[in-house]
FINU-224275 format. One record per residue (C-alpha): residue in three letters; z, x, y. Coordinates in steps of 0.2 Angstrom, whole numbers, plus 5000, padded with zeros to 4 digits. Each point is the difference from the previous one (the first is absolute). Layout:
REM residues N
AlaZXY...
***
This chain:
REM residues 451
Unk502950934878Unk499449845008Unk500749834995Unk498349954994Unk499550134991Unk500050004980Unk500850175003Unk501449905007Unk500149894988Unk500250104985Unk501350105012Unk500849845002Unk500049944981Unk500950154994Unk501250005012Unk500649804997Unk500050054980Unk501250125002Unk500949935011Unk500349854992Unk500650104985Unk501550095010Unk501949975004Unk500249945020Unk500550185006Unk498650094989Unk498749865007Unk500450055018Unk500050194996Unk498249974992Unk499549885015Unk500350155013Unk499350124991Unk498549894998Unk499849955019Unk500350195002Unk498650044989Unk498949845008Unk500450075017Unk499550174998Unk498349974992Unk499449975017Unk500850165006Unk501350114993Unk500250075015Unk500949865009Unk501249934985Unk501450165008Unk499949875014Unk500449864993Unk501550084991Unk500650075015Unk500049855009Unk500849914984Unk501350135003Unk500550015016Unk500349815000Unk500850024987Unk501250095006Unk500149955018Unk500649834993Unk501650074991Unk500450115016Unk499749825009Unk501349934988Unk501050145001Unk500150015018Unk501949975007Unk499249955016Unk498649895006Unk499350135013Unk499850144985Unk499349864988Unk498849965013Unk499550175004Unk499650024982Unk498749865001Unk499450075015Unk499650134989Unk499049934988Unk499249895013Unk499350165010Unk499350084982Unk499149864994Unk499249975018Unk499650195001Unk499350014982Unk498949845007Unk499450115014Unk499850174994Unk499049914985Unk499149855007Unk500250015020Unk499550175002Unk498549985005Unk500449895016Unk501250165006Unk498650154995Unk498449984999Unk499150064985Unk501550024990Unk499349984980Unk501749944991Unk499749894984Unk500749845000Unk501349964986Unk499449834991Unk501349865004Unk501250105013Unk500049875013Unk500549874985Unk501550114990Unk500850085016Unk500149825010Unk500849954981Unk501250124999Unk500350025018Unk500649815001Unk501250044987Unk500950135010Unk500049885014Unk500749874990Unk501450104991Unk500750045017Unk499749835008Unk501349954982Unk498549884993Unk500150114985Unk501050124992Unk499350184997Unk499150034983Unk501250134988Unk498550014987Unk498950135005Unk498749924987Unk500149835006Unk499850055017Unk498550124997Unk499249864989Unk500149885016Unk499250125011Unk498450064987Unk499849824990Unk498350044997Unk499549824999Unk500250005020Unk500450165005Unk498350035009Unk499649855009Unk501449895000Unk500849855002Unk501350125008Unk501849934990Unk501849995003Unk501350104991Unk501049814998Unk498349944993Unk499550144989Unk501450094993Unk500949864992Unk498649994991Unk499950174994Unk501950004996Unk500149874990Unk498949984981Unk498749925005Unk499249844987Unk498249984998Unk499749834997Unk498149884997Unk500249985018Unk499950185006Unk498350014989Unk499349845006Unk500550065021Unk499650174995Unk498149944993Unk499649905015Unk500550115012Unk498950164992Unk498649884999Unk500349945017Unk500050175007Unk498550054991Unk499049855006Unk500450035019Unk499950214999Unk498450024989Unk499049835002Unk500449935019Unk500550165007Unk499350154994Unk498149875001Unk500449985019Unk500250195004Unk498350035003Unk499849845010Unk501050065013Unk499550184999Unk498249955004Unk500649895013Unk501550125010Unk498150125002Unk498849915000Unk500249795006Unk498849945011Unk500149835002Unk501749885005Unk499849954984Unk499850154991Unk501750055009Unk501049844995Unk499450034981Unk500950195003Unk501349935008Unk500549874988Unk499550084984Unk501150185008Unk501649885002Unk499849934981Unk499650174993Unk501750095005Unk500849844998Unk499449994982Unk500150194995Unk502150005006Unk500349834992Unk499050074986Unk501150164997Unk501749895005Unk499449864984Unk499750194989Unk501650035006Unk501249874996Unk498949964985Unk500450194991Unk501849995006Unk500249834991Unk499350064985Unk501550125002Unk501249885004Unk500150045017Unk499849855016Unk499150105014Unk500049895016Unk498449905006Unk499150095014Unk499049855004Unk500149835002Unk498449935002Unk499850065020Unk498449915002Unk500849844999Unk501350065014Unk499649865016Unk501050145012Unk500150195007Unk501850014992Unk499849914985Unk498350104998Unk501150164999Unk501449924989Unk498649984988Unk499150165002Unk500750164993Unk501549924997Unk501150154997Unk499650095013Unk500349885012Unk501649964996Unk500350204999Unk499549985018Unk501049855005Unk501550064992Unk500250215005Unk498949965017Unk499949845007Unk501849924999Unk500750175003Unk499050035016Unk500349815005Unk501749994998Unk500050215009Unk499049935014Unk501249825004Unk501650134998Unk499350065015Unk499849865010Unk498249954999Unk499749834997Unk499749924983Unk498149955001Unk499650175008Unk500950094987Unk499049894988Unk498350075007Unk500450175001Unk500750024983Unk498649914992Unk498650095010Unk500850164994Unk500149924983Unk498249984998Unk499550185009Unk501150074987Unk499249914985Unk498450055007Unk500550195001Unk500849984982Unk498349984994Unk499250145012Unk500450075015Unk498249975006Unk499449925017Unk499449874990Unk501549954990Unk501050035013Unk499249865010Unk499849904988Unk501950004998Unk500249985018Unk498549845000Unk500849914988Unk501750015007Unk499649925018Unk499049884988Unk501949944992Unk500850035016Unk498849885009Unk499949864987Unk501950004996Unk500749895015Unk498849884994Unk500550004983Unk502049995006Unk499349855010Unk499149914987Unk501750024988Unk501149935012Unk498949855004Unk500149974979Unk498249994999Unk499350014983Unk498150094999Unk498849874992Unk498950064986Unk498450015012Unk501450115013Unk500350124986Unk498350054995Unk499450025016Unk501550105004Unk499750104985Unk498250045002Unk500250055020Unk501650134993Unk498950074985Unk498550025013Unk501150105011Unk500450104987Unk498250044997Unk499650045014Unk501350105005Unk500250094984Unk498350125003Unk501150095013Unk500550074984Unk498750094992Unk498650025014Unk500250095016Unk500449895015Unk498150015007Unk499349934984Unk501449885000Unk499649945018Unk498249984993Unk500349904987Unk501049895011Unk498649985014Unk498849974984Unk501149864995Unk499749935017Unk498150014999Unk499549854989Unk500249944982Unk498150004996Unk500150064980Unk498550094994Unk499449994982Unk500850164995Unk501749925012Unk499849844985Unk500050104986Unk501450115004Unk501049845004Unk499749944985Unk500450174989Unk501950015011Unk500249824995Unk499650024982Unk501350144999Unk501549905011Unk499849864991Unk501250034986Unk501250035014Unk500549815002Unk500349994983Unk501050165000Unk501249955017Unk500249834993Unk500650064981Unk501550114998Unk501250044987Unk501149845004Unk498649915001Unk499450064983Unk501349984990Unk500049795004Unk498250014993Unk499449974980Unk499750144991Unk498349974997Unk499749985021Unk501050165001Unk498750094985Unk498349925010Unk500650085017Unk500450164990Unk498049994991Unk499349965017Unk500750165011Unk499650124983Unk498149925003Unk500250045019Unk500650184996Unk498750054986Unk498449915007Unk500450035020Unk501450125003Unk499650175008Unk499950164992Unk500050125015Unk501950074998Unk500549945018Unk501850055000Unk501149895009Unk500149995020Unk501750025002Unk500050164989Unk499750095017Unk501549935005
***
């Protein structure tokens, strides 16, 4: 069932009704056996998996707790480190170790083993304490809400929330609206529209042009279809009661590498930062390396490994790799700029922010297209600008569809709720037009599905 779907919908009707209607303890009963039911109507097959990983970790984290010394504590998160990253590889990084192997990919097991993994770590790091509830625990791993594509929670965000009764207010209606809304504007008008944009051009670009237009209208696509799915996201779990955590904080606005990836795929890269990064940094200064060094290594790694999360693909893996020299290089300037106390005029920032997002389109084809095409679009981009007719009228179809963007990035929930009720109501009536006169029809499903 897609989010967008009116199969989805009338999925998702039924299931709010009755739950509102139920006790706290019989809600989360009826919410796990709905995400069960949710999850396996894209494959049966694989919903064993997400119980046995519910499971394990379950149980892992009250040996942790039970664990009269730190050695045996840690050997048991050891454990459970070692099976969620051997699932990972016998179902998603299998190929990269035999060729032609045909396993299936399970939808959304990069997102709820990297969740449920985190909370291992955490329970034996003290950060929290282990779940006794074997209900609330399997309703924070199979959320349905989340459970495919993210944003990848904590158990201290999350299971507070599933703990206590949880009180819908106006407010959780007016956030939950906009953020459906929201979602269904970027998926189905903006991203879904650009898909065969830049599957014409990843084939079949000619011109510099032609492969600027690809390039630009690839990075708002993917950014668009996973924004999309984290605003469906959060918006269905507030209907629920339930705060999910933003995923994206309006990355095209970043002026930096780093802040570019504090702003993109939020979750994930503090998942990155935290169970990776400061653990290899710190791993690496321990042993006598010095801090600036320790800093490059651990953050090259940090990229490779975000690269490889998504696939373990030449492509993705260089990609990683790319954009981690990229923040290596640019971070002494940035430290130096900070400890001179300057402050980035207006004109500063947008360069800034138009040079980061252009790297990232640019850089971003290594994703999807082998490296030769990707080194022919490149020497493409360096052959000229001259737009043909046919260049024009595809520029001005891609800017017809990111328009609503701006709108989109500058309003949010916060935002909304300052507004009048009737400039809330016209920005409602005018993304329903967007969705019933423009918005596509083709069933894309969401990038990140293949994730």
């Amino acid at each position: 069932m897609l989010f967008h779907t009116v199969q989805f919908f009338a999925f998702f009707a039924i299931v709010w009704l009755i739950a509102r209607a139920l006790p706290h303890r019989a809600e989360n009963v009826f919410l796990l056996v709905a995400s069960y039911v949710f999850y396996a109507s894209w494959d049966p097959r694989f919903l064993a998996l997400v119980m046995l990983s519910t499971t394990v970790d379950f149980v892992v984290a009250q040996r942790i707790r039970a664990a009269a010394h730190r050695k045996r504590a840690f050997r048991w998160a050891a454990g459970s480190v070692a099976y969620h990253l051997t699932v990972l590889c016998v179902f998603k990084y299998h190929g990269f170790f035999i060729h032609g192997a045909g396993l299936a990919l399970p939808v959304g097991v990069s997102f709820y083993t990297f969740q449920s993994m985190a909370y291992v770590i955490d329970v034996y790091r003290r950060r929290v304490a282990p779940v006794t509830d074997p209900i609330e625990f399997a309703l924070f791993v199979a959320f349905f809400p989340q459970l495919l594509a993210g944003p990848i929670e904590r158990a201290a965000k999350v299971i507070p929330q599933i703990r206590s009764p949880r009180r819908f207010s106006p407010d959780h209606v007016r956030d939950g609206a906009y953020l459906i809304f929201s979602g269904l504007v970027k998926k189905l008008f903006i991203a879904d529209n650009l898909a065969p944009y830049t599957r014409w051009g990843l084939t079949g670009a000619a011109t510099g042009f032609d492969a600027y237009l690809v390039c630009v209208a690839f990075a708002i696509r993917i950014y668009c279809d996973f924004a999309g799915y984290t605003d469906l996201a959060r918006g269905f779990a507030k209907l629920l009661g339930f705060d999910l955590s933003p995923n994206f904080d309006r990355p095209f606005f970043a002026s930096s590498p780093a802040t570019f990836w504090m702003r993109w795929h939020i979750s994930l890269t503090r998942w990155i930062t935290d169970y990776l990064y400061g653990p290899l940094r710190r791993w690496l200064m321990d042993r006598g390396i010095r801090r600036s060094i320790a800093i490059a290594i651990a953050i090259m790694i940090g990229r490779i490994a975000m690269g490889v999360w998504h696939r373990a693909t030449l492509g993705y893996v260089l990609w990683g790799a790319l954009w981690g020299l990229i923040v290596v290089v640019a971070r002494p300037f940035e430290l130096a700029r900070v400890a001179r106390g300057e402050v980035s005029s207006r004109a500063r920032r947008v360069l800034g922010a138009l040079l980061v997002f252009h790297v990232f389109a640019f850089t971003l084809i290594l994703t999807s297209a082998p490296l030769g095409r990707c080194v022919e679009m490149w020497t493409l981009l360096g052959s000229g600008f001259a737009p043909g007719a046919a260049g024009l009228r595809d520029l001005a179809a891609i800017a017809w569809y990111i328009a609503p963007l701006a709108v989109l990035e500058l309003v949010g929930p916060a935002a909304l709720a300052r507004v009048p009720v009737g400039v809330r109501s016209a920005l409602y009536a005018v993304m329903l037009v967007l969705l019933v006169s423009g918005g596509s029809t083709s069933g894309e499903e969401f990038v990140y599905y293949a994730f």
